[in-house]
C-alpha positions as CSV (number, residue, x, y, z in Angstrom):
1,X,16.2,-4.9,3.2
2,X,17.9,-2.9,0.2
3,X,17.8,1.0,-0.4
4,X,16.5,2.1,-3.2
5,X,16.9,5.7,-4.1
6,X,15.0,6.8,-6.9
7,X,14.7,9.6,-9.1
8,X,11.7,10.6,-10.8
9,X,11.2,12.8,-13.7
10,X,7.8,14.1,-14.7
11,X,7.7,15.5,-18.2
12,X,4.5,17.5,-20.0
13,X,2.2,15.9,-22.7
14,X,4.9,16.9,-25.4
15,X,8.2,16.5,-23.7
16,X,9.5,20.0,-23.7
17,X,9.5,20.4,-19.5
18,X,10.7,18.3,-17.2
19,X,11.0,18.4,-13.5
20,X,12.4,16.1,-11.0
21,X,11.9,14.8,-7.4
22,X,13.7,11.8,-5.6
23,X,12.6,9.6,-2.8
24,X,14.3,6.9,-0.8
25,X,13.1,3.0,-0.4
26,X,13.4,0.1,1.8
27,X,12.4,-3.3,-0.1
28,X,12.1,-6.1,1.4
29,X,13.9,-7.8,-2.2
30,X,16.6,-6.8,-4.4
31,X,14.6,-4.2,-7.3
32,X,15.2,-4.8,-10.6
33,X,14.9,-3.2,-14.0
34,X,11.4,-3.1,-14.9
35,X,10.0,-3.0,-11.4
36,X,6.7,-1.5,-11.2
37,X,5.2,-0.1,-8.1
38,X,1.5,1.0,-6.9
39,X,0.8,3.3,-4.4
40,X,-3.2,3.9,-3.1
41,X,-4.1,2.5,-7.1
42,X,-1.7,4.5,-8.8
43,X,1.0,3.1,-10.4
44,X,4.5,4.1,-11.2
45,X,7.1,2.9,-13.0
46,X,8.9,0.5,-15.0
47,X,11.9,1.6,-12.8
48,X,15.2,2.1,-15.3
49,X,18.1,2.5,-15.1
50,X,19.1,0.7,-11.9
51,X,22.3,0.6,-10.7
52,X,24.1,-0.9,-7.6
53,X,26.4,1.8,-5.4
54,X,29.4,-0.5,-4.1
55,X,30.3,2.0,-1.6
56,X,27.2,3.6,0.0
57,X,25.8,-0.4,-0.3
58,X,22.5,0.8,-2.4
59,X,20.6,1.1,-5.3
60,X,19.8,3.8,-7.4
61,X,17.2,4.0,-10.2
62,X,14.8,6.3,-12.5
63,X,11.3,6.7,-13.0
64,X,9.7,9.0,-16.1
65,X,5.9,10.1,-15.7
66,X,4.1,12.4,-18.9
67,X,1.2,14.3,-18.4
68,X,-1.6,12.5,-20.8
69,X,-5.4,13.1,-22.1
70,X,-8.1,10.8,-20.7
71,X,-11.2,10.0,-21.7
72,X,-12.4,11.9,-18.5
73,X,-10.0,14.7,-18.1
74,X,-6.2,15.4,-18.2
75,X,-3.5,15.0,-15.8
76,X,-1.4,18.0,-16.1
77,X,2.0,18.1,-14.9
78,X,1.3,19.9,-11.8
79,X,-1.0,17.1,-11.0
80,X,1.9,14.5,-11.2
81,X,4.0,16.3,-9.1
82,X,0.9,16.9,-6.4
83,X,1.1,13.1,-6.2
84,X,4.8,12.6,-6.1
85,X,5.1,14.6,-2.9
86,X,1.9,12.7,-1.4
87,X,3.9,9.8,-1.9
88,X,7.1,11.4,0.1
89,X,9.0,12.5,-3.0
90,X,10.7,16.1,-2.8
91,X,12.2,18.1,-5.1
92,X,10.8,19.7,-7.8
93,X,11.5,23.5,-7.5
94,X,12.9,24.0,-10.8
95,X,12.2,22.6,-14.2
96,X,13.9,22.3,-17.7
97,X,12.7,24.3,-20.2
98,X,13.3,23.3,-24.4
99,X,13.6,26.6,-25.5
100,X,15.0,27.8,-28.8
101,X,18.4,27.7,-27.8
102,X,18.3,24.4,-25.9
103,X,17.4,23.2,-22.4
104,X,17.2,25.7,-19.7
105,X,16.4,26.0,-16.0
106,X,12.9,27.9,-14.6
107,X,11.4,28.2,-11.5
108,X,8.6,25.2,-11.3
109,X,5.2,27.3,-10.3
């Protein structure tokens, strides 16, 4: 098996917030750049970023989610992040902010 930790960053429509949660893996194969993943139909990734830890023995990678428009509705950021911790991730409590004078931290609501 090979632990993957993963951090994942959910962003709104235009990329001026971000949040981010993390989750830990067990794969039964070695992950790779690229890797996409499903879980109950919805899919995340490509997973980026991934790099091998020589002394804790695992793998660390990023995934990056954007809120979008469908043709049905929209998925807002707080949506996203509803269905990260579903899926076991924690985190998000605080977000980054593009502000005038450059990124800065909030409270996540």
């Amino acid at each position: 098996m090979y632990k993957l930790h993963i951090s994942l960053s959910i962003y709104n429509m235009n990329r001026t917030e971000v949040t981010n949660g993390r989750k830990t893996l067990e794969l039964p194969f070695q992950p790779f750049d690229g890797l996409m993943m499903q879980w109950r139909g919805w899919p995340r990734g490509p997973i980026t970023e991934l790099v091998w830890d020589i002394e804790e023995q695992h793998f660390y990678g990023s995934l990056e989610e954007s809120a979008e428009v469908f043709e049905d509705g929209y998925n807002d950021v707080g949506f996203l992040v509803e269905m990260a911790k579903a899926e076991g991730y924690e985190g998000f409590q605080k977000k980054m902010v593009l502000g005038e004078e450059g990124w800065e931290l909030a409270d996540f609501e």
